[in-house]
C-alpha positions in Angstrom: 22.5 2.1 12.1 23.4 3.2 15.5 21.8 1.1 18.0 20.1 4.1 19.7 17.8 1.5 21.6 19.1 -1.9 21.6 16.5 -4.8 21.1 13.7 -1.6 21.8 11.3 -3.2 20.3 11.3 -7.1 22.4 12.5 -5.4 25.7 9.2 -2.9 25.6 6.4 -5.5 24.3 3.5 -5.1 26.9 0.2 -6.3 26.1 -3.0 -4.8 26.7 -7.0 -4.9 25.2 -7.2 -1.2 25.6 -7.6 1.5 22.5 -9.4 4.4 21.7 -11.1 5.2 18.5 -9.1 4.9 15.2 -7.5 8.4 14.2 -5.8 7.7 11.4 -4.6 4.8 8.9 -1.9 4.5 6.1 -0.2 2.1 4.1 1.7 0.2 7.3 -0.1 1.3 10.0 -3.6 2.4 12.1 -3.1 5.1 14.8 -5.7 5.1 17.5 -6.1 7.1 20.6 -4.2 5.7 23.6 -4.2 7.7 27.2 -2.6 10.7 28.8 -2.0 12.1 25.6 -0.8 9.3 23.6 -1.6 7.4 20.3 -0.6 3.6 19.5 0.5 3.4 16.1 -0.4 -0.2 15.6 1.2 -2.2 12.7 -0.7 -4.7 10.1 0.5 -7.9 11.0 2.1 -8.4 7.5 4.1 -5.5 8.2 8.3 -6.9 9.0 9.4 -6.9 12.7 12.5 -5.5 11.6 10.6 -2.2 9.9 9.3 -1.5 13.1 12.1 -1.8 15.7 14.1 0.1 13.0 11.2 3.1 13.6 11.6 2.4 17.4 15.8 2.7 16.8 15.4 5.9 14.7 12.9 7.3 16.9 15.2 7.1 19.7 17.8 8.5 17.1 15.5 11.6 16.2 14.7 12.5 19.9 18.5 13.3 20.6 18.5 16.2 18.0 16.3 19.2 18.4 14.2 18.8 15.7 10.3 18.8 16.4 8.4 15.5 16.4 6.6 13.0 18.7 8.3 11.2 21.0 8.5 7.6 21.4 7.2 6.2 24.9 6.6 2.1 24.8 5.7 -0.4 22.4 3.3 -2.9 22.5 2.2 -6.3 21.0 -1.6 -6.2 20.9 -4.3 -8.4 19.3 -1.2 -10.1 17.8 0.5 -6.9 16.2 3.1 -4.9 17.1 2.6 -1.3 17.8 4.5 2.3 19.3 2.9 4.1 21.6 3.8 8.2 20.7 3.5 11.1 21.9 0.0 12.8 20.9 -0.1 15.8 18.9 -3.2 17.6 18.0 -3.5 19.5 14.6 -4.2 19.3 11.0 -1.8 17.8 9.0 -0.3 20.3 6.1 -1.9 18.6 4.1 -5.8 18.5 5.5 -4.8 22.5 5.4 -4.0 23.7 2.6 -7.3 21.2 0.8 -9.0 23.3 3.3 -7.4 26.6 3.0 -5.7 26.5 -1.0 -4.7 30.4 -0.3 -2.1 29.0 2.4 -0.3 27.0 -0.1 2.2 29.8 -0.8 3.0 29.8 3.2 2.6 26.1 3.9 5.0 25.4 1.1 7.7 27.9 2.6 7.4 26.7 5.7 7.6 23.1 4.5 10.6 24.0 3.1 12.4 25.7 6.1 11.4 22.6 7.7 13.4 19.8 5.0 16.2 22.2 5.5 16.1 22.2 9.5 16.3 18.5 9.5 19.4 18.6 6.7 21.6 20.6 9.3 21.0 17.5 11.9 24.3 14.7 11.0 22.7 11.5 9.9 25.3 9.8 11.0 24.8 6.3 12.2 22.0 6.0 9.9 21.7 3.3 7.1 23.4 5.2 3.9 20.9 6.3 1.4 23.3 5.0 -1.2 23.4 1.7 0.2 19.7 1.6 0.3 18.5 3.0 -3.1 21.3 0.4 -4.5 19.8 -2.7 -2.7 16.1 -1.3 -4.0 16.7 -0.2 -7.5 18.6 -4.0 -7.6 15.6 -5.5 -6.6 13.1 -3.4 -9.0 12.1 -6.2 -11.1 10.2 -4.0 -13.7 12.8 -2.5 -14.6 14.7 -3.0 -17.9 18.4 -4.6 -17.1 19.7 -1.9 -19.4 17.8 0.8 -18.0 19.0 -0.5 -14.1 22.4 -0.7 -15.0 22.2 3.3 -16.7 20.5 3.9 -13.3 22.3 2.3 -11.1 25.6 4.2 -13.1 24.3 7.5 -13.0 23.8 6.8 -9.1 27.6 6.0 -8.3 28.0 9.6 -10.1 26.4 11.2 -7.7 27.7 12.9 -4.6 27.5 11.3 -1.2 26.4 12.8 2.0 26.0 12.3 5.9 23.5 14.9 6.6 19.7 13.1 8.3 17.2 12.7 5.3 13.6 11.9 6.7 13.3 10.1 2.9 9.2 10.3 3.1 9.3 14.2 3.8 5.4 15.2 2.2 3.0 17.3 3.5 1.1 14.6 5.3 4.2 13.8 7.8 3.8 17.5 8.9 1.2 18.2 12.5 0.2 21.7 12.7 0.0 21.9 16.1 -0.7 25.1 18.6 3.2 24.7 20.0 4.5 24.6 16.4 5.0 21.9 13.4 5.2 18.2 14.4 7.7 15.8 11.9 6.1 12.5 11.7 6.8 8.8 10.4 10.8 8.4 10.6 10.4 4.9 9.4 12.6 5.7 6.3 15.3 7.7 8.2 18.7 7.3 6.5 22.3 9.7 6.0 23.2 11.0 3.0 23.2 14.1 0.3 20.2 16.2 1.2 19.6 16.8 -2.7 18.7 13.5 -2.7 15.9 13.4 0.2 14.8 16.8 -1.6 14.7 14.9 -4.8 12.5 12.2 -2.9 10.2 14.5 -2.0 9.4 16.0 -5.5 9.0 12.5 -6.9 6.1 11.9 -4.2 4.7 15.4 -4.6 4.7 15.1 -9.0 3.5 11.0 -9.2 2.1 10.1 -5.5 -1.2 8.7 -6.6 -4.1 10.4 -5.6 -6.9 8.7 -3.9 -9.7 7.8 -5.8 -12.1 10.7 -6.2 -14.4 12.8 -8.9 -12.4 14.7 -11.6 -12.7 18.6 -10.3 -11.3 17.2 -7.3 -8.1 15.2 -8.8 -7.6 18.5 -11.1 -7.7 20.5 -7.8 -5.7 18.2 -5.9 -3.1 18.2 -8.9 -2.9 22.0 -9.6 -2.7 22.3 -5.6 0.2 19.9 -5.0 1.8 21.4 -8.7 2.0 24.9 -7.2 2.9 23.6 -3.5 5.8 21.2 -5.1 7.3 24.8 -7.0 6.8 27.2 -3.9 8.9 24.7 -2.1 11.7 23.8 -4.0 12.1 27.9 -4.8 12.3 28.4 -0.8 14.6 25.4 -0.6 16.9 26.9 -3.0 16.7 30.7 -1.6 17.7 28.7 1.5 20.9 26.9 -0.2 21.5 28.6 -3.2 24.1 25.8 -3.9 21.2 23.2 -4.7 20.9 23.3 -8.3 18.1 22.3 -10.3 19.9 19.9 -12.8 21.4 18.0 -9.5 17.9 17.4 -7.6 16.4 16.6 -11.3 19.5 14.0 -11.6 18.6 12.6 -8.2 14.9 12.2 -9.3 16.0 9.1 -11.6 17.3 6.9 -9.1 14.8 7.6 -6.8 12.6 7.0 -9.0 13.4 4.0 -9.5 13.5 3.0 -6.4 10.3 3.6 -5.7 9.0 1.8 -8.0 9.7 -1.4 -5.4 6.4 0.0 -3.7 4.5 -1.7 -6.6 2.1 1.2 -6.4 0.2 0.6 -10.2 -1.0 3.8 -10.7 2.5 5.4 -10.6 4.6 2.8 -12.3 4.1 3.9 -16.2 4.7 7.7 -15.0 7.2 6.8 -13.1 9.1 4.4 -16.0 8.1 7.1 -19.1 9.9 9.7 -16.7 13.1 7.6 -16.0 13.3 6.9 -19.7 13.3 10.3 -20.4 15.2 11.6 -17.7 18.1 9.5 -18.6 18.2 10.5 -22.0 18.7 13.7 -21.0 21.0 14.0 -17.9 23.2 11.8 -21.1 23.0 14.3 -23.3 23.2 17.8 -21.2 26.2 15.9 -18.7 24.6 16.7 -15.7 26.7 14.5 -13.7 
């Protein structure tokens, strides 16, 4: 990776006792309110020190091009974790929208679209190869079949490379609607390669990202909802490069897959493993690739 902010993360540790109420929290991270229109994503203290100074490198990375997200302002060790302090940007994410508005779905999906393919025109270059990295993962999937890794891991070298930016988390939750315009979050997983494959990324969240725990109407709305949003945007993706074909972003789907299968989320690893299974028979038999 290009050292856009040598040792960033060290050189900017500051410590303070003072946050604001929690906003948000994911898998990694909390985000809290900070001051003058900030936030302080702060880290769990299991999370690596290298994961976040390589967010603090591609943050710096992502501000030189002129795509839309937060900017990176400090970081800071506090109550023994490590955090960023961003930018603040006010807004629902796409997500929190279209649950509340379901008739937007069409639009949100469009726009999420024009979005994926904005950030595929920026060069990646610099950027850890996302061949390099799904390698290294799907070699360290250890639920995975030898047989089946090797088929995967065969199809991969098959597949073209690429140096265009992939965000390689791009869902509609890393999208702020905000009053001046979209807001791309969480570059984390920044890397250079083909953009199929960072489109492929995305449909594997969007078909087996597991849905939180909640009554069944509301995980048979949340799947039609996703279902429909996951089509609208890979039809506006397409009309935008009519060059991506289907069978190629279905052949990407394996080995992404199967790399993320190293998140050791339960709920997705059967889907996940009945669809590789299945996928591989296929992309054999039709010669995709």
């Amino acid at each position: 990776m290009a050292n856009a902010a040598p040792d960033a993360l060290r050189a900017g540790l500051t410590t303070s006792t003072v946050r604001g109420p929690l906003i948000a929290k994911g898998r990694t991270a909390e985000v809290y309110a900070w001051q003058d229109n900030q936030v302080l994503k702060l880290f769990f203290d299991w999370c690596p020190t290298d994961w976040i100074q390589r967010e603090v490198e591609i943050g710096h990375f992502i501000s030189a091009t002129s795509l839309p997200t937060p900017e990176i302002i400090d970081t800071v060790s506090l109550d023994g974790r490590q955090g960023i302090i961003y930018e603040r940007v006010d807004g629902p994410s796409m997500v929190r929208l279209a649950l509340a508005k379901p008739w937007l779905v069409t639009s949100l999906a469009r726009q999420f679209a024009d979005l994926h393919d904005r950030i595929h025109r920026q060069s990646g270059s610099g950027l850890i190869p996302l061949r390099t990295f799904l390698k290294t993962t799907i070699a360290g999937v250890e639920i995975l079949p030898v047989q089946v890794k090797e088929e995967v891991l065969n199809l991969l070298d098959r597949l073209p490379d690429g140096t265009a930016l992939c965000h390689f988390d791009f869902h509609p939750g890393q999208v702020m609607l905000t009053s001046s315009g979209p807001k791309i979050v969480d570059w984390m997983t920044g890397l250079q390669g083909e953009p199929l494959a960072d489109v492929a990324r995305t449909s594997v969240l969007l078909t087996f990202g597991e849905i939180p725990d909640t009554n069944w109407p509301m995980r048979s709305m949340l799947n039609l909802l996703r279902g429909m949003f996951g089509r609208r945007y890979l039809d506006r993706y397409r009309e935008l490069r009519p060059s991506a074909s289907k069978d190629q972003i279905k052949a990407w789907m394996i080995p992404v897959a199967a790399a993320r299968l190293k998140e050791g989320i339960r709920g997705e690893e059967q889907p996940i493993m009945d669809f590789i299974r299945r996928s591989l028979v296929r992309s054999s038999s039709s010669g995709v690739v």
